[in-house]
N, C-alpha and C positions, 0 to 999 in steps of 0.2 A: 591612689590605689596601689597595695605593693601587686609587683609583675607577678604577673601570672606563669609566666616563664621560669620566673625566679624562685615563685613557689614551689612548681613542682622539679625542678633542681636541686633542691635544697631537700626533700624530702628524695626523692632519687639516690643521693648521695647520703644521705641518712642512711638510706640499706646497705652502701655498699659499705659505710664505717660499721654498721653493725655486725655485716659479714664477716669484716677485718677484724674485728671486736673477738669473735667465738672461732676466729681461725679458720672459718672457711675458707676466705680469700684470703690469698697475701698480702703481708701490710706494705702501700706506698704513700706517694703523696697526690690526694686526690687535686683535682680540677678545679676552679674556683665555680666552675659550670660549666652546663650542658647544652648541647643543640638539640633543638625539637624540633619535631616536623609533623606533618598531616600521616597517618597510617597510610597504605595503601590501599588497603581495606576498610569500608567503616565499620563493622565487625571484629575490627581487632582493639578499635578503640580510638577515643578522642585524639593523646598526641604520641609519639613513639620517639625515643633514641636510639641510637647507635653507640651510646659507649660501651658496651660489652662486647662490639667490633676491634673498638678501642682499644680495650683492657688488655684483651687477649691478645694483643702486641708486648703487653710487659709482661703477662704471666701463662705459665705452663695449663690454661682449660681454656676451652672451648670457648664461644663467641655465646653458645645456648646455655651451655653450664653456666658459664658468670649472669646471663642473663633471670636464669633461674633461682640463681641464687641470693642475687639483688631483690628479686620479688619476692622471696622468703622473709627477707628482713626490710620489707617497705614499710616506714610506722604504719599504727593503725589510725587515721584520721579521717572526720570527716572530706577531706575535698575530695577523695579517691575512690571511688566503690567497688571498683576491681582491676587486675590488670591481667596481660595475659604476656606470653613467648613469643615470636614468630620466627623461622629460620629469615638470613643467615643468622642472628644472632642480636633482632631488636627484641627491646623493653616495652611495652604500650601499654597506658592507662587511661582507665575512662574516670571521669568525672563525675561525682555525684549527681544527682538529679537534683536535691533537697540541698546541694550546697551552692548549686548552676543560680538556683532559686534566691536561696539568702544573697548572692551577688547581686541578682537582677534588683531587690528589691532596697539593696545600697545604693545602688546606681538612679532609683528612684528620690531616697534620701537625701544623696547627695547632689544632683540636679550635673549642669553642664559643668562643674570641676569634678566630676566622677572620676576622671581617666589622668588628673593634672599630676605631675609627679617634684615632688619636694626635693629636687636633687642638686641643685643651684641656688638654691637661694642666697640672697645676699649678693650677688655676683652678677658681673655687669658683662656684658655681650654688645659687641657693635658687628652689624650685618653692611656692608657697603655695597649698593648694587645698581644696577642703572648705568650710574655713573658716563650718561650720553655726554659728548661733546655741544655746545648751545650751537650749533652751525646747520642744524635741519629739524625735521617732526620724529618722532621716535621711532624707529620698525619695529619690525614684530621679533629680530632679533632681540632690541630693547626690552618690549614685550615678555621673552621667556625670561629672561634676564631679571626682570622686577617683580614676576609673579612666584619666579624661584624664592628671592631674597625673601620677599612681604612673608609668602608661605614658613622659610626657615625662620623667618624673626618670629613668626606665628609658633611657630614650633618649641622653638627655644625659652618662649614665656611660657608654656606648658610644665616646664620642668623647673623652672624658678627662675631664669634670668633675668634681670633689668634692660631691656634690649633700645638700643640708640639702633635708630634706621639712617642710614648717610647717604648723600647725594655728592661723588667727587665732581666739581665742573672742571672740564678739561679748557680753562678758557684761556691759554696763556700761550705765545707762541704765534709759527708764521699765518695757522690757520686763521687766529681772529683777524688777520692784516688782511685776508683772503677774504673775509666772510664781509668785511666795513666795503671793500671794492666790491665785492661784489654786489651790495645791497644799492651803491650809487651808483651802479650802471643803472640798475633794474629802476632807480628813482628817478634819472635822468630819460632812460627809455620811457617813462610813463608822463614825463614832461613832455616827450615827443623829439626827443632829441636822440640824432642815430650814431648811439651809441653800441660796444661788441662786449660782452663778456670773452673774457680772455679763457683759454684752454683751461687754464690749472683753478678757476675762478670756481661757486659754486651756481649750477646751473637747475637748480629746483625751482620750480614754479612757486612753492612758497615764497622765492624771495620777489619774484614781478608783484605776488597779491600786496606784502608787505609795502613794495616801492609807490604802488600804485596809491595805498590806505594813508601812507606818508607826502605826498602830493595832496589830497583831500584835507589833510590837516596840517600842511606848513607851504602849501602853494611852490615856489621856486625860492624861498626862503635857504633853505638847503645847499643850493649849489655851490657855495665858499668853502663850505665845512670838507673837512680834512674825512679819509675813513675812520678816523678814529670815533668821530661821533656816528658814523652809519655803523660803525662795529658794534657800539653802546648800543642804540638802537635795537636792531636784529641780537643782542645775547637778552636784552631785556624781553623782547614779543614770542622768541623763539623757547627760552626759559619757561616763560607762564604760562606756554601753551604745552611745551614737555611736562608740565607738571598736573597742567589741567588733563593732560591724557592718564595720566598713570590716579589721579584720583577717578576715574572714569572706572580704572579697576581695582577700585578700593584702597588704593596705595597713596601714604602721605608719608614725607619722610621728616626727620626731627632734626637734622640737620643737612645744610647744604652748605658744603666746603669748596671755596675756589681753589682753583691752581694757584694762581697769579696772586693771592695774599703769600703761598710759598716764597714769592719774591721778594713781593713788599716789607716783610719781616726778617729777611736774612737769613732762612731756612736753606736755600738752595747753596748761597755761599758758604756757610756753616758747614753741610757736607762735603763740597769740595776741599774745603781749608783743609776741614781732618782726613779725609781719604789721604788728601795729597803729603799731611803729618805723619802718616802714619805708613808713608811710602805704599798705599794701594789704591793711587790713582797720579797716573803721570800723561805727558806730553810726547805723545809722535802722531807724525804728519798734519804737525796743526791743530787735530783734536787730542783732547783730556779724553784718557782710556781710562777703564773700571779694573783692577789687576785681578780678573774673576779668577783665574787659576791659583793664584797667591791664597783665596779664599776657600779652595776647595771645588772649584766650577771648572767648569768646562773650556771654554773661551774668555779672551777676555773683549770687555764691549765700550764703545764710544759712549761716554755722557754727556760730552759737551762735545758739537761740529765743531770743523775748521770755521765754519760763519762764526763760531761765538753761540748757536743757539743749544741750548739743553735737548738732549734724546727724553724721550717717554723716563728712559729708567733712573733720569738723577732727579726729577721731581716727584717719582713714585716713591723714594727710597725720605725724598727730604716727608712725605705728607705717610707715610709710615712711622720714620720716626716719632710724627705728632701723634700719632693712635697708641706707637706704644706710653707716653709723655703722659697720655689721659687715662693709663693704668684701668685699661679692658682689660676682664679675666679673658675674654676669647675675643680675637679680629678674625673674621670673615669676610672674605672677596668672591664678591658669585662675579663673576668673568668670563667674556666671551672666549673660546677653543685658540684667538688670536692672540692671546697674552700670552700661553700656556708656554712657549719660550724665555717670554722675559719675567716670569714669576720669581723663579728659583733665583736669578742675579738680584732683584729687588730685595728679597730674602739676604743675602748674604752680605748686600748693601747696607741693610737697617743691623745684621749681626758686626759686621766695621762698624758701624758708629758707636756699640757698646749696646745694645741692646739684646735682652732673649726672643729672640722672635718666634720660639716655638707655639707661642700663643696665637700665630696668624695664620690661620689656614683658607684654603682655596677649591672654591665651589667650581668648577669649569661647567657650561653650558656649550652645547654643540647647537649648530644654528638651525634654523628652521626653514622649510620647504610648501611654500603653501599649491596644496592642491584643490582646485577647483575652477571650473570650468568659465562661471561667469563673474569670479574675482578678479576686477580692473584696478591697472597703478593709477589711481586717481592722483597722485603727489608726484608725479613725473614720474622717473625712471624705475620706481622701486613702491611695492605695496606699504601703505603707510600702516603704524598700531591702530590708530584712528580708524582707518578703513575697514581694519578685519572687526574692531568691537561695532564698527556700523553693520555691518553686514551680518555678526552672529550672537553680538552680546557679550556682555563683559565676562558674567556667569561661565559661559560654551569656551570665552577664550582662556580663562584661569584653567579650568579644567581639564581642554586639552593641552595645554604646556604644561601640563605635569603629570599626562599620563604616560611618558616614558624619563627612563631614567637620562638626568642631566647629561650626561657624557657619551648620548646615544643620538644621532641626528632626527628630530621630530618633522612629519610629516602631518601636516595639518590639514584637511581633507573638509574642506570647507562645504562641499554637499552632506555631508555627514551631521557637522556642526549645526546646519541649517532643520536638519532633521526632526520633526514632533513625533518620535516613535520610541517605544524601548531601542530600535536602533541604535540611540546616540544616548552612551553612557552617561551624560549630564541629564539629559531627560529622563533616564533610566531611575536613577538616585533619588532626584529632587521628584518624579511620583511617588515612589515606594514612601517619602516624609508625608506628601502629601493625601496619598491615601490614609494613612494612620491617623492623621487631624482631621481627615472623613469619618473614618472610625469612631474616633472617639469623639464628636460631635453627634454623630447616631446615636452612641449609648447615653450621653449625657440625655440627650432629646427621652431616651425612653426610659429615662429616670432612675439608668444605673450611677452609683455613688462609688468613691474610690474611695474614700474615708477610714472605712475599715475592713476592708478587703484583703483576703490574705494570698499568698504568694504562695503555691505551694501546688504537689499535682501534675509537674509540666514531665511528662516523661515520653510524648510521640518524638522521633527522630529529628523532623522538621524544628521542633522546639526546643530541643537539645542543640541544634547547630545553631540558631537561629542568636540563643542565651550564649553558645561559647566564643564566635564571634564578635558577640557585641562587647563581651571581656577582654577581647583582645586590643583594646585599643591602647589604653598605657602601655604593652609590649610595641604596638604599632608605633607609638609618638616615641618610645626608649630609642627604637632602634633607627627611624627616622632622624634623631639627631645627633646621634652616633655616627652615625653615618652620611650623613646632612645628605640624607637622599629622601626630599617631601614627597617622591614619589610613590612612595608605600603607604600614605596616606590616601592617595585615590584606589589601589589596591582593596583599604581597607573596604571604605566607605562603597565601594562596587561590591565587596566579598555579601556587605555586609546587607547592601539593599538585595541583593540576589538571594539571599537566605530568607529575607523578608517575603520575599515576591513567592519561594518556593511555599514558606511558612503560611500565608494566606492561600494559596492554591489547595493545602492538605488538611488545614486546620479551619474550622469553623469559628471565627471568633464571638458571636453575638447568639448564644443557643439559649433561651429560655427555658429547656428542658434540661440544664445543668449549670444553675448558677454559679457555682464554685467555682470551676472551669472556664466561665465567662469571664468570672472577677479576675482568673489569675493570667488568663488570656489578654485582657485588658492592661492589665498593668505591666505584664511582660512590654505589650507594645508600647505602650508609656514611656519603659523605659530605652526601649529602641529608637525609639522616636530622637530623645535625650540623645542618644549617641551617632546616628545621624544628623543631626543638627549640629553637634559638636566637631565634629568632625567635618563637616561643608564648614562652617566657620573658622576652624583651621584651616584649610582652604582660599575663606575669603570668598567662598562662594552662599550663597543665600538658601535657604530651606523654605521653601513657599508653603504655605497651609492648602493653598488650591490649584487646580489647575486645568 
């Protein structure tokens, strides 16, 4: 569908070349586009700009004169029915009724790719997100973390990408030597033998259920074996249950990348060789430094300890390399607020090895806060993902991790979530679909037809916002991944059920004493319907018929 936004910019600026055309305005170099926004008024019209605030920074008139004068020469077309002035100096145009219409009734045509936009195609996207360590059960920091990415790769196939979902496992280093001991305490504890998890060890009760589950199926068989086989173990049960939780919220990913193959294959040496050829990576106090300054950065940073072991940032830099190798038009990292330091040096790492890395860009997510009263750390010290989608449902939890924006600390307010009310904006939504499949399950029953039913007629207020709305959704998904912020998609889909909810309240849908107006009532919602659904789907949230 072309943007709606895009439309009327491009007719906007039609007037003002026209202007320029007959000398009214002085001739510059216009804009490629515009900013719209809501009127203040609804009385002054559907959307309104500011550039004739704009303008009158480059030329000798008025903020209202340019304004005035642009609407002199607006072409004359169907999507516009009129515009008006408003001091200081906006533009605002209403929308036709009869073109609000011919949309609604594409958007029935065209079914759920109504909104999808052809702007990538051919082009390949990889999203990498999750990306947990195998050494516990997922939080709910993981949680915003994979509902972000799933959401953004949902996004990005909207517009054409070919999108690869990645799973990086962090499984290489002193943690897994941490995670094998710690599993054979917990195995030897559940033999009955008094054994102490050591300070720096990992102390979750998953791993006692683990040691204990392992006892019942290998007896004392176990106890010779080095950590390296209790390490094997716990990344394998620990692995399949991270994964089995994130399909919980509709999330499967298409690739899972080790650390520890970075090894096996000579990736990690590879980097060092050339860093160190290329004189931007040396030797003091025992460790290999990153010469970030030499780069253009800030500091410079340890990649390899005095032990001999790799920092986070020389296998980030080696398993970047490989993304860019697999020739992604776009790399995407949705990343916890705790990388948001070592990003930039990772960056400048994969640009030393010869690489453009402008193609990689970075989702930050800020962590989450759960509030609620009778919310218990069932998984020891910390609430697990598992726990919150037990407690409120997969649906409540997609939803609120994406009703504020990524780089904003979310407060998740678990009495809220639990909610069966318009209270709670997932219940809000997902009635407003399932009223409309009430609807039209009545009319079907009383043996109205859609068949040949015309579109036409919609001109109460309620119905006018209810259609401009539901158009706005390909601007909604544009500028969602422009700005890889999915959060304007809960935005919409709230805008959009709350217009419904208004529209039902004012409008009579099912009147026998005005079939016309039924018919066109009906298939208005039909196609709301369409765009609600589509939109929860983008999401990854469900559209229920009933409720």
């Amino acid at each position: 569908m072309p943007l709606l936004s895009k439309q009327l910019s491009e007719l906007v600026l039609a007037g003002v070349s026209g202007a320029q055309a007959d000398g009214v305005i002085p001739s510059f170099e216009l804009p490629e586009g515009i900013h719209l926004t809501r009127p203040k008024r609804r009385e002054w019209g559907d959307y309104s700009t500011a550039l004739p605030l704009q303008l009158a920074k480059l030329i000798e008139l008025s903020p209202v004169a340019i304004a005035n004068h642009i609407q002199d020469y607006l072409p004359k077309r169907g999507m516009i029915a009129h515009s008006t002035v408003s001091e200081p100096g906006f533009l605002n145009v209403t929308l036709s009724s009869d073109w609000l219409c011919s949309q609604v009734a594409r958007v029935i045509s065209e079914g759920s790719s109504f909104a999808d936009i052809d702007l990538y195609s051919n082009q390949n996207a990889q999203v990498e997100f999750v990306s947990a360590n195998p050494t516990g059960p997922l939080t709910v920091g993981h949680g915003r973390g994979g509902v972000l990415g799933d959401t953004l790769s949902n996004l990005l196939g909207a517009v054409g990408y070919r999108v690869t979902r990645e799973f990086y496992y962090n499984n290489a280093g002193q943690q897994m030597r941490k995670l094998g001991e710690s599993l054979k305490v917990r195995y030897m504890q559940s033999l009955g033998m008094t054994v102490q998890l050591l300070e720096d060890h990992y102390q979750g009760e998953y791993l006692t259920s683990l040691g204990a589950d392992l006892v019942e199926h290998y007896s004392d068989s176990l106890l010779d074996e080095g950590w390296e086989t209790f390490k094997d173990l716990a990344e394998e049960d620990i692995s399949a249950k991270q994964h089995r939780t994130l399909r919980r919220l509709n999330i499967v990913m298409d690739v899972l990348y080790n650390e520890h193959s970075l090894y096996e294959d000579g990736s990690i040496d590879k980097v060092v060789n050339k860093l160190r050829h290329d004189k931007l990576a040396y030797d003091k106090d025992g460790a290999v430094w990153l010469a970030v300054k030499e780069l253009g950065g800030s500091d410079d940073r340890v990649i390899v300890k005095s032990t001999g072991e790799p920092t986070y940032r020389l296998p980030d830099i080696a398993y970047h390399c490989n993304k860019m190798e697999r020739n992604f038009d776009l790399v995407i990292d949705v990343l916890g607020a705790d990388h948001k330091d070592a990003f930039p040096d990772v960056i400048l790492g994969v640009k030393a090895m010869g690489y453009k890395a402008d193609r990689i860009k970075m989702l930050m997510h800020q962590f989450v806060n759960i509030k609620g009263e009778r919310m218990s750390k069932r998984s020891g010290n910390f609430i697990s993902l598992d726990d919150l989608i037990d407690e409120v449902g997969a649906d409540v939890v997609r939803f609120f991790m994406l009703m504020r924006a990524s780089e904003s600390h979310l407060e998740f307010d678990v009495d809220l979530a639990r909610d069966q009310s318009d209270k709670n904006p997932v219940y809000y939504v997902q009635y407003a679909h399932a009223r409309i499949c009430s609807i039209l399950e009545k009319a079907s029953l009383a043996g109205y037809s859609f068949m040949d039913a015309q579109l036409g007629g919609l001109v109460h207020p309620s119905e006018r916002m209810l259609m401009r709305n539901l158009l706005e959704l390909s601007d909604t998904i544009d500028r969602a991944v422009r700005e890889m912020a999915p959060h304007y998609l809960v935005t919409y889909v709230r805008d959009l059920a709350s217009s419904f909810h208004a529209f039902y309240g004012d409008c009579r849908v099912l009147d026998d004493d005005d079939i016309p107006l039924t018919f066109a009532r009906l298939n208005l919602i039909r196609a709301v319907r369409i765009g609600l659904a589509r939109a929860l789907d983008l999401l990854g949230v469900s559209a229920p018929e009933t409720m």
